[in-house]
Residue, then its C-alpha position, 0 to 999 in steps of 0.5 A: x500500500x504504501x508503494x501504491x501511494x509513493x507512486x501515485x504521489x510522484x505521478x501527480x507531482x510529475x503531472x503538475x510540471x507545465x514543461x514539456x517532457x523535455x525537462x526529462x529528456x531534452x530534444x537531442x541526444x549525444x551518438x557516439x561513433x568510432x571506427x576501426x581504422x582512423x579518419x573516417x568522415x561521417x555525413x548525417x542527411x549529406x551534412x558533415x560532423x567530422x571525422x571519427x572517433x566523434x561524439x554528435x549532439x543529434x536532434x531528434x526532430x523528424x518534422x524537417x524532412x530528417x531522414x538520420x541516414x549516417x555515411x562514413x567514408x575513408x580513402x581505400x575503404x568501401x563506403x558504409x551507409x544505414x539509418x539510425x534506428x529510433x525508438x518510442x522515448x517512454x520518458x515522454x509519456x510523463x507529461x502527455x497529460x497536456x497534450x496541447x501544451x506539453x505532448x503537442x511540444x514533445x512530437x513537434x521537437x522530436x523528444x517522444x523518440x531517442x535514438x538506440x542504440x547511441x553508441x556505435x563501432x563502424x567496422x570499414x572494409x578495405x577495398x579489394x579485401x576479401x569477404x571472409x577477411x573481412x567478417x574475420x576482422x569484424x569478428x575478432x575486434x566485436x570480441x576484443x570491444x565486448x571483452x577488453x575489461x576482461x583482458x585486461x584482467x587476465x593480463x593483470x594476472x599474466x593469464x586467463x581464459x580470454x587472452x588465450x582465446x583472442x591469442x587463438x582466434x589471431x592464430x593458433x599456429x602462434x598463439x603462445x607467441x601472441x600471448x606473450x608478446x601482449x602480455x610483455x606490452x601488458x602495462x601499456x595495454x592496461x593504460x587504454x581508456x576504453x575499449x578502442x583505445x585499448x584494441x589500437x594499443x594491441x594492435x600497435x603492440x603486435x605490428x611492433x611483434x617481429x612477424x606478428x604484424x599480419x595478426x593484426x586485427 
């Protein structure tokens, strides 16, 4: 009885709020964007943001004509085009007892939608590269994105199942080389910021490996 009552009590002083659901929400919203190989050029709807990695404070108005078609473009790489995805804001849905003050304002500036997800890795595909390469790649950097607070971890302790599995997915004829060459480069790799930083780092350390340069990911 007593949540009941907490809850009626918010939702009416929720309600009492002559903003908009902006108050909650805002009508834009931060995308971020970063890409395996540097430089990358995006474009949202033909306009240019800048080059990757880049963080965009996007409107979320779709009353103009927006259409959220992102393009990222590099030299030597095939182009790659797709619409952000959106989804109904439920944020929003706390103020629509006004509709002709509050919700009309919500659908007009964009704010009953947020944009998900709002984080995104563009894996670029070299021109003339093949499709199994290709799909390697993008397998082994989606591994090392997802995992790369784990290997760290196991780079801490100088072992552990997900170095040795990324050591194996690079190549299992030089798995234990790989695996100690990342760890002898382990306090540079720990230093990594986030989870790109931290697979750059890798990959720098075994382009300076004697023969590891072509494990890179």
């Amino acid at each position: 009885m007593g949540k009941r009552l907490l809850f009626v009590v918010l939702a009416s002083a929720l309600m009492q709020l002559n903003g908009c659901a902006t108050i909650f929400s805002g009508t834009t919203e931060e995308l971020k964007f970063d890409a395996n190989v540097p430089g990358v050029r995006l474009t949202i709807d033909g306009q240019f943001k800048g080059t990757l990695p880049l963080t965009v404070n996007q409107s979320r108005d779709f009353m103009h004509g927006q259409e959220f078609i992102v393009k990222f473009e590099a030299p030597g790489y095939v182009t790659q085009e797709f619409k952000l995805k959106r989804e109904f804001n439920w944020i929003a849905v706390l103020d629509i007892t006004s509709i002709p003050t509050s919700g009309g304002i919500d659908y007009y500036t964009g704010a009953l939608m947020r944009f998900e997800p709002n984080e995104y890795h563009i894996q670029m595909q070299k021109k003339g590269r093949s499709a199994s390469e290709f799909e390697r790649s993008k397998r082994l950097w989606q591994y090392a994105l997802v995992n790369y607070r784990r290997l760290q971890l196991d780079l801490a302790r100088g072992r552990g199942e997900y170095l040795e599995s990324l050591a194996s997915a690079l190549s299992t004829q030089r798995r234990d080389e790989i695996r100690e060459h990342a760890l002898r480069h382990s306090p540079t790799l720990l230093e990594a910021s986030d989870a790109h930083d931290f697979v750059r780092r890798l990959n720098d350390a075994l382009g300076s490996g004697p023969g590891l340069r072509a494990y890179r990911m």
